[in-house]
N, C-alpha and C positions, 0 to 999 in steps of 0.2 A: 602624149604617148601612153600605150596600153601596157601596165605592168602585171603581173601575177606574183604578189605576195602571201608567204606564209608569216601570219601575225604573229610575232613574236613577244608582245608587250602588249596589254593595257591596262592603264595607270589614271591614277585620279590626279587631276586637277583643281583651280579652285571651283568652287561652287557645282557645275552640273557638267564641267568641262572635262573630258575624258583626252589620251595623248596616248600615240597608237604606233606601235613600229614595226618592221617587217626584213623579210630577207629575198627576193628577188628569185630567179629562176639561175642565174650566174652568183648568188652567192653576194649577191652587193646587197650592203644594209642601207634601208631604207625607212625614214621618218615622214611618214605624209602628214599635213597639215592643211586646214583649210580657215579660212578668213570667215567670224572672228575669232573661230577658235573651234572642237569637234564635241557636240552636246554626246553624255552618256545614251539618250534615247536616239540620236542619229547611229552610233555606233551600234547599238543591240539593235536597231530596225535593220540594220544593212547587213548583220549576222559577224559583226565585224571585232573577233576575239579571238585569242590564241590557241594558234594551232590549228583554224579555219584559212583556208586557202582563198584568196579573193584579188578578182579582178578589179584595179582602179586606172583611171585616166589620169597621170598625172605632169603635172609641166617643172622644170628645173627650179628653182629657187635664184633669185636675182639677190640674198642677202645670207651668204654663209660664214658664220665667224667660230674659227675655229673653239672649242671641239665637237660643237654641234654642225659636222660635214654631212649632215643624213639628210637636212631638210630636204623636202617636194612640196608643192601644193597640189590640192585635189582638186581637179576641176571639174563642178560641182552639177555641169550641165550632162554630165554626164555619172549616171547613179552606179556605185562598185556592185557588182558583180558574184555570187558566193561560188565557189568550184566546188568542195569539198571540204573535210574534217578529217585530219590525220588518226590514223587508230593508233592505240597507246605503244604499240610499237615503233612505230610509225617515229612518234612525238619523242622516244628516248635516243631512235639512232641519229634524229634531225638534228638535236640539242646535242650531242658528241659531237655529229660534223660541224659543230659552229664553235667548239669548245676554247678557250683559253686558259694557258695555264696556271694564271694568277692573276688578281686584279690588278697588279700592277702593269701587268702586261696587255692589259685593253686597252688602256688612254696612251702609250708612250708620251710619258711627262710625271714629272717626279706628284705624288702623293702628298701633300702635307699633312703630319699628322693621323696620317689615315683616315684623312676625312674631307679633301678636298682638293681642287688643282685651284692654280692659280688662271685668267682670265688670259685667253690666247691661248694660252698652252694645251699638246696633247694634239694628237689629229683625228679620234672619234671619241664616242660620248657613251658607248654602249657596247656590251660584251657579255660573256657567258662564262660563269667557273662551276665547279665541282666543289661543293661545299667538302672540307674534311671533318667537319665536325660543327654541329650547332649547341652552342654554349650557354644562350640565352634567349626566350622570346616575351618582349614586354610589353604588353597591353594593357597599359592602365592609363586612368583617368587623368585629366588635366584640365586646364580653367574653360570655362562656358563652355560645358559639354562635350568638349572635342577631346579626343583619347590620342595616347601615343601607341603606336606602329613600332616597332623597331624588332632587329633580329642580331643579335651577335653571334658571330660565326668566325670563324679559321676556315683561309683558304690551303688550296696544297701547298703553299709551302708553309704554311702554322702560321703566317703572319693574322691577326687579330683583327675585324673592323666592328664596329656596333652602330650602325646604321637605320636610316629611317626606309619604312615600307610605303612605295606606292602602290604596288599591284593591286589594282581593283578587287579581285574574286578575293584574295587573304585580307584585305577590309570587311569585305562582305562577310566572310564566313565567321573573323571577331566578331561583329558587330549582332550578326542573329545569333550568336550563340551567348551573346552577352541577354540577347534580348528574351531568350528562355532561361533567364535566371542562374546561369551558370558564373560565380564569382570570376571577377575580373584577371583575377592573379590566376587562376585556376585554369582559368582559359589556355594563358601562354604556356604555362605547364603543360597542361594537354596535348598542346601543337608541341610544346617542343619535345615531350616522348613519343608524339610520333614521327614524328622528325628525324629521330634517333634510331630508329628501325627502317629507314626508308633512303633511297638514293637521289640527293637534295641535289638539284641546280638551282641554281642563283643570276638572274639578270641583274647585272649590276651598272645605272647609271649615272648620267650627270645633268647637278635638273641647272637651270638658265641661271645666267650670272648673276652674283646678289653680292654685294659692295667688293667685285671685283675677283670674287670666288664663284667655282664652280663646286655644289658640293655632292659627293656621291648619295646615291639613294639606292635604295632595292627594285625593281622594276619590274620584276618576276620571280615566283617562288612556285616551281614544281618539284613534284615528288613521285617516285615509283617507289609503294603503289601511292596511287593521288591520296594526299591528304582532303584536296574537294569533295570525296564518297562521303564526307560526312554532313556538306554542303543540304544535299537530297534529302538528310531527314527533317535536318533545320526547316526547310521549306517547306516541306510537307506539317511539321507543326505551326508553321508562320500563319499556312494557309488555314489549318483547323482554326487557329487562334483569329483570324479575320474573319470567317464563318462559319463558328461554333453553331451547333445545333439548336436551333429555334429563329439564328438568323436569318438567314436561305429564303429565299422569297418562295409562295407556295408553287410556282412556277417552276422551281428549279427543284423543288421535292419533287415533283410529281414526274418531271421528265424522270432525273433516277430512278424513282421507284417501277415505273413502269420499264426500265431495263431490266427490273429484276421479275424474272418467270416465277409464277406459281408451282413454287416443286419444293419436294420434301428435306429436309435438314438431315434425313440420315445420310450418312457420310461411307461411297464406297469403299474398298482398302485404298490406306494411302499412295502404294508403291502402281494402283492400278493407272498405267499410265499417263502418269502425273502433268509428264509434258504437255499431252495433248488436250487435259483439263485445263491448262493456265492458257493456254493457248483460245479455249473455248470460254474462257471467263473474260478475256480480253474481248472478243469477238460479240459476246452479250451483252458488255455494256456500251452504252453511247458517250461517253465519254472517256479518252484516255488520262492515263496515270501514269507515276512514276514508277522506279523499280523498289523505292521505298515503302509506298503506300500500297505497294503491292504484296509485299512479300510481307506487312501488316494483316492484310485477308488474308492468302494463304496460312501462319501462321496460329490465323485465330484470334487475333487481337480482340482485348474486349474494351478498344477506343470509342468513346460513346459517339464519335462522330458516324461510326459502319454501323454504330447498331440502329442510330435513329436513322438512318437511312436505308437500312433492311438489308446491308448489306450481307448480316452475319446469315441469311436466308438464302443465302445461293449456295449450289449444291461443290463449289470450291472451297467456301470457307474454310479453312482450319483444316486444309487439309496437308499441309506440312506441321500440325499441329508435334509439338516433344522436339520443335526444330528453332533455333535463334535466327534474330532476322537477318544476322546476317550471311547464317547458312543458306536461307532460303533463297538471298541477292543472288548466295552462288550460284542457286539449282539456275535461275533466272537469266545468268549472264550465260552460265552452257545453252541456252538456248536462244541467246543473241548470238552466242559464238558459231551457235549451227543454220545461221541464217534463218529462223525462224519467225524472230523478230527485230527489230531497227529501231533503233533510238534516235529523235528528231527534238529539235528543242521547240518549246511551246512559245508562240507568236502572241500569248493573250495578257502576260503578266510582266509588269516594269522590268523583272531580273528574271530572264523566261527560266523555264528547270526544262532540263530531258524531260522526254514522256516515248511511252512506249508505243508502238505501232507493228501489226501485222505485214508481214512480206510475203510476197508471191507463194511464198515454197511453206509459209506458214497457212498462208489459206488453202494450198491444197493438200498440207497434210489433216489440216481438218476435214476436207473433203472426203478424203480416200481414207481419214483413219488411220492415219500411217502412225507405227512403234515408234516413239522418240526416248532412245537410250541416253539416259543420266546417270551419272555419280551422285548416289545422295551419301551423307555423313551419318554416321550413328546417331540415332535421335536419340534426345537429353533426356529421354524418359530410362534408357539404360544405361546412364552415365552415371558417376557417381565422383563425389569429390575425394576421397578416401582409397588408396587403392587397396585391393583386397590380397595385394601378392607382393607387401613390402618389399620383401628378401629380391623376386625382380625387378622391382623399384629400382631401389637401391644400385644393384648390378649395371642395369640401365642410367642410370646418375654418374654412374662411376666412368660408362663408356661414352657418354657425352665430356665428362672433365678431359678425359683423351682429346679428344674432338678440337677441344674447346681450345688446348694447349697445340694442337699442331695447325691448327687453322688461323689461331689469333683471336676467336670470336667469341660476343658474349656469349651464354650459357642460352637464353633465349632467343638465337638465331640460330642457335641448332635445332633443339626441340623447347618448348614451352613444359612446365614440372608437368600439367594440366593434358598434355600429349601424353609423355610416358604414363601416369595415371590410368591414363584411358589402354593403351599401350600393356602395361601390366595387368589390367581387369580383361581385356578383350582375348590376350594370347592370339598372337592373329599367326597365319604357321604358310600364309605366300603374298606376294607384292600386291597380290587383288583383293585382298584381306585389308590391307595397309591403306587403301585408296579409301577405303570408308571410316579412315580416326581423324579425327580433325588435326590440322597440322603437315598433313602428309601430301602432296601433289606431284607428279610426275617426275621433277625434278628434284624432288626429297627422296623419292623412291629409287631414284639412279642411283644417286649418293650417298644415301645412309642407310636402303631395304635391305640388302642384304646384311650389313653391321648386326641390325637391330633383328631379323630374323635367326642370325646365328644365335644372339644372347640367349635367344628365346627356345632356341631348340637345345641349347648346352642346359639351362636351366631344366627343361623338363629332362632333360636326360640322368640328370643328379638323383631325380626322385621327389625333388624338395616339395611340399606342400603348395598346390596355386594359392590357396587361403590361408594365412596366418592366424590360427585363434587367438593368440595373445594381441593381436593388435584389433586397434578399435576402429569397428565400421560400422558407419552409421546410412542404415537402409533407409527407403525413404517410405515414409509414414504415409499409414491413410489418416483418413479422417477422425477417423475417433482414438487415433493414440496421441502422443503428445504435440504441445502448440508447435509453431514456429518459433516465438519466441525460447522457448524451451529446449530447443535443438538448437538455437544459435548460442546459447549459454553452455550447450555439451560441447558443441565446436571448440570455443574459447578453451572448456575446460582437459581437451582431447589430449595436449603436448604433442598435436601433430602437425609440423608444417605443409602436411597435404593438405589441409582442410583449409588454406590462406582464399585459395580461386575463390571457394562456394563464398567464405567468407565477406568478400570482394563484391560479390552479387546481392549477399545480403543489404551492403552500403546502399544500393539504390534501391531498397524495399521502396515501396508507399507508406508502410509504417513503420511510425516515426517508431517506435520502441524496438522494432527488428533493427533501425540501422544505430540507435543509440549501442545493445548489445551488440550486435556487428564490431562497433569501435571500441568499445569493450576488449570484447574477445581479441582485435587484433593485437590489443596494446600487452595482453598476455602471453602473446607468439611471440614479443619481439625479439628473442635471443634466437632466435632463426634467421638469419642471418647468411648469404642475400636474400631468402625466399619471402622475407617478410619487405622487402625494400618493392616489391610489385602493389603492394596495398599504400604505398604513400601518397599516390595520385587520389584515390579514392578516398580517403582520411581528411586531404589536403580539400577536394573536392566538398565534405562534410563540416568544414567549418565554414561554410555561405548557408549553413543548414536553417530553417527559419524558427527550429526549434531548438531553446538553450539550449539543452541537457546532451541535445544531439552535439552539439558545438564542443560544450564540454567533456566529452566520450574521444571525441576525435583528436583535443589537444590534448589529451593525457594519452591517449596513444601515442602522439607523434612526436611525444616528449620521450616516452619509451622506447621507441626507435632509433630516434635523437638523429635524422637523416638531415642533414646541413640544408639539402636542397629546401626545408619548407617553411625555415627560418625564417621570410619574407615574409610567406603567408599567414602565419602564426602572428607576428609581430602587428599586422594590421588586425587585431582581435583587445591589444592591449586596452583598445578603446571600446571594448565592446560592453551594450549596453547592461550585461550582471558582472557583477563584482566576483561571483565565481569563477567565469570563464574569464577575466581578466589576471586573476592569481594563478589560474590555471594554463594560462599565458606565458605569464613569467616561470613560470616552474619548467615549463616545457620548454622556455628559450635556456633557463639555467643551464639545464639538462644535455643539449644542443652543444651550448658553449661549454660544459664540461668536455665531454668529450673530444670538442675539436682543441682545446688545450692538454688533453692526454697525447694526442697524435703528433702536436707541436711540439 
């Protein structure tokens, strides 16, 4: 019989064997399986992954034992079928109407231990909750090479499980971001602060009986917004790393280069119809890209991979240049969102990635020329870490604490310090004003435009100065005034919890000596308080650094922080190969443990 499944699950198995589940057009769940088993490459050949919509032939299963009721087999003479791909709206209402209210309430049958049913028990194997809070994400290392998965979370009702992860893409995306050098611990950290910002569903299954247990596992990990966006860059480095420049057969330079027209490097104004340039830079080259590696060229990137390949010579380049890339994603996705362009995933590589593609209404806006109206952000070139209008700071800080207390929320789901900042320097005085600070989007502007435009017009009504002379702001240098390194030691030396963001930035310099200062400087702010707890990632991030000094900048900061949460990280340092950074270790765990015995 012919079913149309939306794929709800795919999960690894052993070796190259992947395990695929789905939900029906009536809402029946459904586990297809095929004899001997479903290979990862049959599964991505046939487009066959969550939240793709796909037609299979499938027949009843002749061996169901409870609580895997979902079996079907695929019947194999007959190849699935792709329909479509849910849009991300699409994908959060679909995962509500499948919702359960607790894990306990998927399998009906008692739990042991929060970690398993017993063998019979239970009448399905598969379910959906609403994470209320994710507590831990552990991805470290374990014997011959193989790492642990796992996510400790509270469901709605607080009850606690720490479970292992099958879902394919959350492997995938540890595993390459392990493989650009990102420490192991550092990693789950990562995910789990983003986690922590984001609206988590949880598939939660049961994998095959093993001495007479069934035990739960994770089976799908989404997020709004998708924690996979970060997927797209991993790859997009995976691939420079696979063919760094001088690889490339002369064949495969020569086809690029000859996309690229002979025309001049001077650069029209940016805002001059920007749309319809990136529209026209997609169109020139013969080969499609992602939204990553795109918004790298626009941008400006000086990746040696564009530059040996003459990229930086098209008249697009750098032309969201004073823009982060992942302003640029934005400018990008408004113009997927305006039907412009289409994102289709590529058929050429083992783990295919989106790639971008021209739609009907985009080739004849290029035709006809047609205005393509976007929202660009305040480029960083008149951004500044420091705000120049404390005293509205301040004000602004004080009406987010309100916020913060009637809403329930952190301080960072209001506004970001790094918004108001910008917020305080720009004076924006109407809603259309507001759409260009980063931070702010349609539904910020419902909710909070008007709050934050009264502040700002009470303030100027007082009189009060926009610029504080007594406070310290720090312009940004040309060339011939002081280094970098020289301004990241004035930061440190500021007393100003403004200056934590740029700080932050500075962690990922290329040189080493701006992020050794960077870690420095932060461990100077730390009586800032929460404002300094946003740099712990990046500090935490800092001790996989490959240079000592850098290592030991970062645990004497995090010692000065004394944030419980990095006490892991730290502790795996005890062994680290200088004898300073290991003292440096221990002082920083003292420090830690001090603290959390003041609180006890």
């Amino acid at each position: 019989m012919k079913k149309r499944l939306i794929i709800t699950d795919l999960t690894r198995m052993k070796e190259d064997r992947v395990c695929i589940f789905g939900i029906d057009e009536h809402n029946i769940c459904i586990r297809p399986d095929m004899y001997p088993g479903m290979s990862e490459e049959y599964a991505i050949e046939n487009n066959i992954k969550p939240f793709n919509e796909i037609e299979l032939n499938l027949t009843p299963s002749s061996n169901l034992n409870p609580p895997h009721t979902e079996d079907m087999q695929i019947n194999k003479h007959y190849p699935p079928v792709f329909i479509r791909t849910l849009s991300d709206e699409e994908k959060k209402e679909f995962l509500k109407s499948i919702l359960d209210s607790s894990v306990e309430d998927i399998f009906g049958a008692e739990i042991y231990e929060n970690q398993y049913l017993n063998e019979g028990e239970g009448n399905r194997s598969l379910g959906t909750i609403k994470a209320k809070d994710i507590l831990f994400v552990d991805y470290s290392p374990k014997r011959e090479g193989k790492f642990n998965y796992r996510i400790t979370f509270q469901d709605q009702r607080c009850v606690e499980y720490n479970l292992p992860v099958t879902d394919l893409a959350f492997r995938y995306c540890c595993d390459n971001m392990r493989k650009e050098n990102i420490y192991t611990n550092a990693i789950g950290f990562q995910l789990k602060c983003t986690f922590e910002k984001a609206l988590v569903f949880l598939r939660i299954g049961l994998a095959r009986s093993f001495k007479n247990r069934h035990y739960l596992q994770i089976s799908g990990v989404y997020t709004f917004p998708d924690y996979l966006d970060r997927i797209n860059d991993v790859y997009e480095r995976k691939e420079e790393k696979q063919h760094p420049s001088g690889s490339k057969s002369e064949k495969e330079k020569q086809q690029i280069q000859e996309s690229i027209p002979e025309i001049s490097k001077e650069k029209e104004d940016a805002k001059d119809n920007i749309g319809l340039k990136i529209l026209s830079l997609i169109e020139t080259l013969n080969f499609h890209m992602g939204r990553s590696f795109l918004a790298s060229i626009l941008t400006g990137s000086k990746s040696r991979k564009l530059i040996e390949q003459n990229i930086d010579k098209l008249e697009q380049y750098g032309i969201l240049k004073g823009y982060t890339r992942k302003e640029a994603i934005n400018v990008i996705d408004q113009i997927i969102n305006k039907d412009y362009l289409t994102i289709k995933q590529s058929d050429t590589s083992y783990f295919p990635r989106p790639l971008l593609y021209l739609t009907d209404s985009g080739k004849k806006a290029l035709e006809e020329k047609e205005e393509i109206e976007l929202e660009l952000p305040v480029s960083t070139e008149h951004r500044t870490g420091v705000s120049r209008n404390p005293e509205l700071l301040n004000e602004l800080k004080s009406w987010r604490g309100k916020v913060v207390e009637e809403e329930n929320l952190p301080a960072y789901c209001i506004f970001h310090d790094t918004t108001l900042i910008e917020i305080s320097n720009s004076m924006p005085s109407s809603k259309e004003d507001l759409m260009n600070i980063r931070g702010f989007g349609k539904k910020r502007i419902e909710k909070y435009g008007n709050g934050v435009l009264e502040i700002i017009r009470e303030h100027k009504s007082t009189g009060k100065n926009i610029i504080s002379h007594n406070e310290i702001v720090f312009e940004k240098k040309d060339k011939t005034s002081k280094s970098k390194p020289s301004h990241v030691w004035e930061l440190g030396e500021s007393n100003n919890p403004a200056v934590i963001p740029e700080l932050i930035d500075y962690t990922k310099s290329k040189n080493a000596n701006e992020r050794r200062l960077a870690a420095s400087a932060l461990g100077k702010l730390s009586m800032f308080k929460p404002e300094i707890y946003e740099a712990v990632l990046a500090l935490i991030v800092l001790l996989g650094d490959d240079k000592p000094q850098v290592r030991q900048y970062a645990l004497k900061a995090l010692g000065e922080i004394a944030d419980p949460k990095a006490k892991s990280y730290i502790e795996e340092l005890l062994s680290d190969e200088k004898e300073y950074n290991r003292k440096s270790a221990r002082s920083a765990l003292q420090k830690i443990d001090g603290i959390k015995n003041k609180i006890s």
